[in-house]
PASEBA-1860 file (N, C-alpha, C; in nm, 3 decimals):
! residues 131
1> XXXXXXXX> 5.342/11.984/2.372/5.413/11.864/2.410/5.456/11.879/2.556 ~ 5.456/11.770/2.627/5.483/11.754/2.778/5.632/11.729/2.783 ~ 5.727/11.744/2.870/5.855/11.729/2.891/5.859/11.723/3.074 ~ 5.911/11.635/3.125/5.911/11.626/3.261/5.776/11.633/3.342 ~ 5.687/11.571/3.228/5.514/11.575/3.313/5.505/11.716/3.369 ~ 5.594/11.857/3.241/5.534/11.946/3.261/5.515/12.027/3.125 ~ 5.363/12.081/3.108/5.339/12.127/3.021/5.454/12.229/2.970 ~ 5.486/12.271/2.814/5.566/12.375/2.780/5.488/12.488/2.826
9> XXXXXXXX> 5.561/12.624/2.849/5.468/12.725/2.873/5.473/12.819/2.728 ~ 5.404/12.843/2.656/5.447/12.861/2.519/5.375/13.030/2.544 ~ 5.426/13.120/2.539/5.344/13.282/2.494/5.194/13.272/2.416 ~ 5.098/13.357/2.409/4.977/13.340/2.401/5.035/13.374/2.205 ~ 5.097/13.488/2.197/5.111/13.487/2.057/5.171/13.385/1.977 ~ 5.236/13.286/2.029/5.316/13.220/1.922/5.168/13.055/1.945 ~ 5.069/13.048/2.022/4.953/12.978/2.053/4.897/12.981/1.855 ~ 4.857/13.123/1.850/4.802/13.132/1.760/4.830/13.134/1.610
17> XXXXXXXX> 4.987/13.119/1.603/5.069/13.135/1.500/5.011/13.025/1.386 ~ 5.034/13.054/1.265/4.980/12.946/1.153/5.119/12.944/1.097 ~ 5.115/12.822/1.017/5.217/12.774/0.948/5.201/12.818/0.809 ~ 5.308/12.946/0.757/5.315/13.027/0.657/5.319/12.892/0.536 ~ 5.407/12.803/0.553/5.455/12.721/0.457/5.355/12.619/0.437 ~ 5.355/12.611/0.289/5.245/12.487/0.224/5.304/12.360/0.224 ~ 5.245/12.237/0.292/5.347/12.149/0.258/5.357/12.087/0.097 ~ 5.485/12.052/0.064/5.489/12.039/-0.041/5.672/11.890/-0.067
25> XXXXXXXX> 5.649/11.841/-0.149/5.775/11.770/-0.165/5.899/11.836/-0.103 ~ 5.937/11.917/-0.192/6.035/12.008/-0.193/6.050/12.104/-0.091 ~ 5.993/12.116/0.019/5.976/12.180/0.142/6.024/12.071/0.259 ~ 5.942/11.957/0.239/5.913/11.816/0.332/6.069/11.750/0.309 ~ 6.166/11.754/0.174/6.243/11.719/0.155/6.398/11.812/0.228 ~ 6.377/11.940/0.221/6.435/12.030/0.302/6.427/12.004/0.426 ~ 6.318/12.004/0.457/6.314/11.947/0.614/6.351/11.860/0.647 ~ 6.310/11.751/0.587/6.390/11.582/0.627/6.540/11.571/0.601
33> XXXXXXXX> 6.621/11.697/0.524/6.787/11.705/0.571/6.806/11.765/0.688 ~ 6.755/11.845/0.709/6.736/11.977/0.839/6.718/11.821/0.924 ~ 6.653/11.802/0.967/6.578/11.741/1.046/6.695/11.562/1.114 ~ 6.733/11.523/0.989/6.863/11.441/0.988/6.987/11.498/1.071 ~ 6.983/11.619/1.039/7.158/11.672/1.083/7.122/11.735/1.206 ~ 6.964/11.758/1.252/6.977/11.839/1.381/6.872/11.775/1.511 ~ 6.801/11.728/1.387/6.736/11.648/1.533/6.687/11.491/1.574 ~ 6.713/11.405/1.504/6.740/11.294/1.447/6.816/11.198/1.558
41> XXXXXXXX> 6.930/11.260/1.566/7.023/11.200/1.675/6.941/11.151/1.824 ~ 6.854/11.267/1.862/6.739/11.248/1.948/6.633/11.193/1.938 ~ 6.595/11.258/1.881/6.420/11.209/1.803/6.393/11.104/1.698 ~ 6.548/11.038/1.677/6.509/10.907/1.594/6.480/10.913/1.415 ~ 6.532/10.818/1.391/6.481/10.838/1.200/6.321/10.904/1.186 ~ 6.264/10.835/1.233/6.082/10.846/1.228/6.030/10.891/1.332 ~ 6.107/11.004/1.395/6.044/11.079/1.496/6.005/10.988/1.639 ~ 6.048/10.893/1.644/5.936/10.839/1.769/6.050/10.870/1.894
49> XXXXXXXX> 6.121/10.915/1.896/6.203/10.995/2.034/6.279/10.897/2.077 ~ 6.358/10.746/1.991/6.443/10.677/1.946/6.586/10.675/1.966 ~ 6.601/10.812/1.911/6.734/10.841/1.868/6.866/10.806/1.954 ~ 6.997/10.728/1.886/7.095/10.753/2.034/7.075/10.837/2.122 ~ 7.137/10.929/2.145/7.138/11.000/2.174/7.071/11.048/2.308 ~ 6.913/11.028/2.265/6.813/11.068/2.295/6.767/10.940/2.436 ~ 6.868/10.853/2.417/6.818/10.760/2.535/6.894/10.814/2.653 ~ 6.992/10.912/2.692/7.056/10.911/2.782/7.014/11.042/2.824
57> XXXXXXXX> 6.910/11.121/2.759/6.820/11.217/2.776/6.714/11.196/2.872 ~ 6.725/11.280/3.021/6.577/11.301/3.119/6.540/11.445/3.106 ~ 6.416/11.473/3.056/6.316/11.416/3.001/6.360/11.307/2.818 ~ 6.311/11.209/2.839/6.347/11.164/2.686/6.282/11.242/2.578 ~ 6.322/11.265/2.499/6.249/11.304/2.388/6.137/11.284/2.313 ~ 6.064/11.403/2.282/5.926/11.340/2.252/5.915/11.265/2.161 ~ 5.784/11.152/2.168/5.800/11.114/2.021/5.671/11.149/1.925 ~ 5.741/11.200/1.811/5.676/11.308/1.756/5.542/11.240/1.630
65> XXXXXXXX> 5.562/11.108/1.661/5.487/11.029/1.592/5.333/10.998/1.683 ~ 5.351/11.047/1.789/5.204/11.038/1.894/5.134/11.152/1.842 ~ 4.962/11.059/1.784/4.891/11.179/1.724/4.838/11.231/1.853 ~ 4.804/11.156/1.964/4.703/11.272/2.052/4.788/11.348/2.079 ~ 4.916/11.326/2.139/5.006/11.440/2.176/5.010/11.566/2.081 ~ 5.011/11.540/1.940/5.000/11.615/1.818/4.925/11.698/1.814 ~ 4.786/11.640/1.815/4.635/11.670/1.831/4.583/11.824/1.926 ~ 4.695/11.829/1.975/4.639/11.946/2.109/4.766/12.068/2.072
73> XXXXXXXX> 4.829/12.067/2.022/4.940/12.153/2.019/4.944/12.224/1.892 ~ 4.971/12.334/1.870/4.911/12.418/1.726/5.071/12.431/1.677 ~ 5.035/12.474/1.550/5.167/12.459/1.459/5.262/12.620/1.536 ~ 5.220/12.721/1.593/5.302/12.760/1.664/5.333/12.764/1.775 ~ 5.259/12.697/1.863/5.349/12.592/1.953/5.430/12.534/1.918 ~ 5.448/12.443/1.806/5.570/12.387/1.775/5.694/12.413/1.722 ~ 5.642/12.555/1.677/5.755/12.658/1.600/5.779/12.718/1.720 ~ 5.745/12.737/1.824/5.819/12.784/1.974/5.886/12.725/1.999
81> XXXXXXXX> 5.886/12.557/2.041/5.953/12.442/2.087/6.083/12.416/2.023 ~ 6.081/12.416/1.874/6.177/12.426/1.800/6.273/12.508/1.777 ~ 6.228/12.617/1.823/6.273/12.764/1.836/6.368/12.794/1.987 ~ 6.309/12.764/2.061/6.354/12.802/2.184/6.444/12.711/2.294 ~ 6.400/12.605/2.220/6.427/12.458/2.304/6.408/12.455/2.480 ~ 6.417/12.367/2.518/6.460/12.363/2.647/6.509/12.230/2.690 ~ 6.604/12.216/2.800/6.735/12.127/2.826/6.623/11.974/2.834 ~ 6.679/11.927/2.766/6.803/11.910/2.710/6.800/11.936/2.599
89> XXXXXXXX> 6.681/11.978/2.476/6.713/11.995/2.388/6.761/12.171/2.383 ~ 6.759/12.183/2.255/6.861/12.322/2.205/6.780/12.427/2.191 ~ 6.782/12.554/2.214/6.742/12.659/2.133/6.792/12.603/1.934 ~ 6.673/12.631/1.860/6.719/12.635/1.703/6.709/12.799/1.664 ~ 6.652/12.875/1.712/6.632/13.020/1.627/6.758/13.063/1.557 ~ 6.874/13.067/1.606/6.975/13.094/1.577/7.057/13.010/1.493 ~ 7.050/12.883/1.498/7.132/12.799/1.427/7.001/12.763/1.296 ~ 6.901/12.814/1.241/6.806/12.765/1.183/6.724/12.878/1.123
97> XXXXXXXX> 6.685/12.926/0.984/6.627/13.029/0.984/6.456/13.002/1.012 ~ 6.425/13.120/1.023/6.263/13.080/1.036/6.211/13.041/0.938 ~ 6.223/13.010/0.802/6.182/12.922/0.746/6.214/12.755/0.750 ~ 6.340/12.755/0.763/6.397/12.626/0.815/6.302/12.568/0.949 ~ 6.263/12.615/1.011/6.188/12.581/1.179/6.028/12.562/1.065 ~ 5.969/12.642/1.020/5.852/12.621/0.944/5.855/12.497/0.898 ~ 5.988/12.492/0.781/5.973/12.347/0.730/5.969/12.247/0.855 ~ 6.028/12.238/0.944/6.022/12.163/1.055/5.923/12.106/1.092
105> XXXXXXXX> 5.809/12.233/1.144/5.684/12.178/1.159/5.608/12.130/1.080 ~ 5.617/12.127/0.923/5.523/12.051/0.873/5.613/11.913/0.895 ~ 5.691/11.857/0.924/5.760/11.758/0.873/5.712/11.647/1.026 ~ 5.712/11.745/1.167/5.659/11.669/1.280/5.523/11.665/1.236 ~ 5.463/11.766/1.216/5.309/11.740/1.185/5.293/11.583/1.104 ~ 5.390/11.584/0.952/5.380/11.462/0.895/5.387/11.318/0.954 ~ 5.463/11.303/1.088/5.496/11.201/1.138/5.411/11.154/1.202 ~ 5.310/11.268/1.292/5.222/11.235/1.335/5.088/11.139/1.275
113> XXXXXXXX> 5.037/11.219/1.147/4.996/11.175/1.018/5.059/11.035/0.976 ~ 5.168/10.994/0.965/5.210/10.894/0.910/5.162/10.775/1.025 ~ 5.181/10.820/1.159/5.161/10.725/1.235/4.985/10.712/1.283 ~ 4.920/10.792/1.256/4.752/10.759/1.277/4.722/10.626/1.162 ~ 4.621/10.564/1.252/4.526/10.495/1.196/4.486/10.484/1.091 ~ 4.484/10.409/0.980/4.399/10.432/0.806/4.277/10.425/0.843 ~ 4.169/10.490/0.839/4.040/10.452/0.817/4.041/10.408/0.677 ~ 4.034/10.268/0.686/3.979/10.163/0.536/3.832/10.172/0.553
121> XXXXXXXX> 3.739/10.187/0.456/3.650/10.199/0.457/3.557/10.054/0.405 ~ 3.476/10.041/0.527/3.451/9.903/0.531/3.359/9.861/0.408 ~ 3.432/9.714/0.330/3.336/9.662/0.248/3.189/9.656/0.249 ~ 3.141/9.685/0.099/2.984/9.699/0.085/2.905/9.544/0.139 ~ 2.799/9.543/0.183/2.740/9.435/0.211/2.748/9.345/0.099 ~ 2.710/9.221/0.087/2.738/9.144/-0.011/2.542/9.112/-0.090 ~ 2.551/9.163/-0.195/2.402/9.130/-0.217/2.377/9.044/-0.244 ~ 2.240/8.987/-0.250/2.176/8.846/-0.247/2.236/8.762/-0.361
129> XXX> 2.254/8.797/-0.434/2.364/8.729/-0.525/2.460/8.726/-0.536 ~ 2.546/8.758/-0.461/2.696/8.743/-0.417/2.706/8.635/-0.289 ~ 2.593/8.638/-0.217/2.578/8.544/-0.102/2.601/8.390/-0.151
END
């Protein structure tokens, strides 16, 4: 994710990091309290970088509902970002366990997801007797 039209600089190890946690209800639901009480205020109900808060914020907050932005950034990149913060947002490592930050990322990952495109898959031709 970009902040001040400048790339994060994220460590080569946390690049490659995978997301231990499966998403699941009960994970996604953990997160979406987590996620209410800590980052919400900024980043808006539905992630789109909304939030009070978050308007009186330079750089504004990302919004976490942009798939290309999504698209390029690996799930530990985002467990860095979340982790470490930078101004204006917070360091979380400390106020958040590392599973708590895990659930996190599947929950931005989801928003992203929620906000792509449906591919509906286009109706069959109509055959000569349906014409």
């Amino acid at each position: 994710m970009v902040q001040e039209n400048k790339p994060w600089i994220v460590p080569r190890e946390y690049k490659s990091l995978k997301n231990p946690l499966a998403p699941s209800e009960s994970t996604l639901n953990a997160a979406r309290q987590i996620y209410g009480d800590e980052c919400a205020q900024c980043h808006g109900n539905r992630g789109k970088g909304d939030g009070p808060e978050g308007r009186s914020h330079f750089p504004l907050p990302a919004d976490l509902t942009d798939t290309k932005l999504l698209a390029n950034v690996t799930d530990g990149e985002i467990f860095y970002q979340i982790s470490e913060g930078r101004r204006p947002m917070p360091s979380f490592k400390r106020r958040l366990t590392e599973d708590q930050r895990w659930q996190l990322v599947l929950l931005v990952r989801s928003f992203s997801q929620l906000a792509a495109p449906v591919n509906t898959p286009a109706a069959p031709p109509k055959s000569a007797a349906e014409k």
